[in-house]
N, C-alpha and C positions, 0 to 999 in steps of 0.2 A: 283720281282727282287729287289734286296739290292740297293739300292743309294749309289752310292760314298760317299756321306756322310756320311752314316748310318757305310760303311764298314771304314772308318779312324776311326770313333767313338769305334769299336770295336778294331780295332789295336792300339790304343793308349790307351785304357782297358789295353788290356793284356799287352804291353808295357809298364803301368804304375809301376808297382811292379818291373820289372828288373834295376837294377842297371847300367848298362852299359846306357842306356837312360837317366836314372835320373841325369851322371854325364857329359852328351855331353854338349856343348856348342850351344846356340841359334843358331847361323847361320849351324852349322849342321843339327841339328833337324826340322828348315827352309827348309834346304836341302832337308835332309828325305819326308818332308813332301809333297815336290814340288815332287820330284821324284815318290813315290808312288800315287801322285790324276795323274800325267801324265800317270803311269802304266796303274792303274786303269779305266782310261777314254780310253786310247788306246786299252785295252783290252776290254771294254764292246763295245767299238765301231764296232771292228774287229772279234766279238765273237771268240777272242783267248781262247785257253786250256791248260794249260800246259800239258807236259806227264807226264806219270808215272816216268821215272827216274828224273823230276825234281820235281814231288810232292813227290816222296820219299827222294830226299836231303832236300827237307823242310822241310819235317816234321823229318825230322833228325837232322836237326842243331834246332828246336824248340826244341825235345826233350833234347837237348845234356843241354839246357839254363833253362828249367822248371823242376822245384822238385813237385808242386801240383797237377801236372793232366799230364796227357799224352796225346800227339796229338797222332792223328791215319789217316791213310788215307781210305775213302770209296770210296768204289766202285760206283761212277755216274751212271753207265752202270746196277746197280742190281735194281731190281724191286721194286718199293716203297710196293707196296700191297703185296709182300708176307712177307715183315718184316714187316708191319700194321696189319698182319694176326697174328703174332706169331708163324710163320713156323718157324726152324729153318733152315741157309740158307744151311748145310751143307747135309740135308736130302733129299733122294732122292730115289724116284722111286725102284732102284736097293739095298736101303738096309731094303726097309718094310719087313714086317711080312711077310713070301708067304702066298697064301691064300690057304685055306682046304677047297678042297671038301665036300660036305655037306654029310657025313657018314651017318646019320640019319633022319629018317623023321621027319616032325614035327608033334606031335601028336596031341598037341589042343595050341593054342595062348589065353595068358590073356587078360582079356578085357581093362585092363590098366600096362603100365609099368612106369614107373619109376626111372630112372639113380642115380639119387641124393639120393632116396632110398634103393636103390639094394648095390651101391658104395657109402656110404656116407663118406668114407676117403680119397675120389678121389676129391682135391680143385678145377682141371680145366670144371668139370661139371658144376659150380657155375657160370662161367664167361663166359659173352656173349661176343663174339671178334665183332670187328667193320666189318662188310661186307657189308658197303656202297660204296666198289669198283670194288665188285662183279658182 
């Protein structure tokens, strides 16, 4: 878990570069500053959440004030290990390949196969995913 600390350290990062900060006056930013560790302290206390319609007006008025990067909001609720996996999250069950009966026998199996061989134009053969939450 983030430290209050840690998290003003990061808000006054990003709040470094915007203009509208840079030109407040001390006992504002004083302000700010008292107001946001009382947030923050109240909320870790109370394991507050906001909802979704209020993390999506913030990340909306973020957006509307940053030209370098875009805020986004993520899904808390989505599964850490299937985006650790490199699933992508929108694939699903109902839009695989169907699977084909097996039309033919098999006549005789090689004594050795090899993917990276057979496909060598196929780059995700190459890469081992992480399934230490498997």
């Amino acid at each position: 878990m983030i430290s209050p600390q840690e998290e003003i350290s990061r808000i006054k990062a990003v709040c470094a570069g915007h203009s509208r900060y840079q030109s407040s006056s001390t006992r504002e930013m004083a302000l700010t500053k008292v107001l946001l560790v009382l947030c923050l302290a109240v909320g870790s206390i109370s394991g507050f959440s906001i909802s979704d319609q209020m993390q999506n007006a913030l990340v909306s008025a973020i957006r509307s004030r940053t030209r370098t990067w875009v805020a986004q909001v993520y899904d808390q609720r989505e599964k850490f290990g299937v985006m650790s996996l490199g699933l992508r999250p929108n694939d699903s069950v109902a839009n695989a390949v169907p699977l084909l009966e097996n039309q033919r026998s098999v006549r005789s199996l090689p004594e050795s196969f090899d993917s990276r061989q057979k496909w060598p134009n196929c780059p995700s053969l190459n890469q081992i995913r992480d399934q230490g939450c498997c």
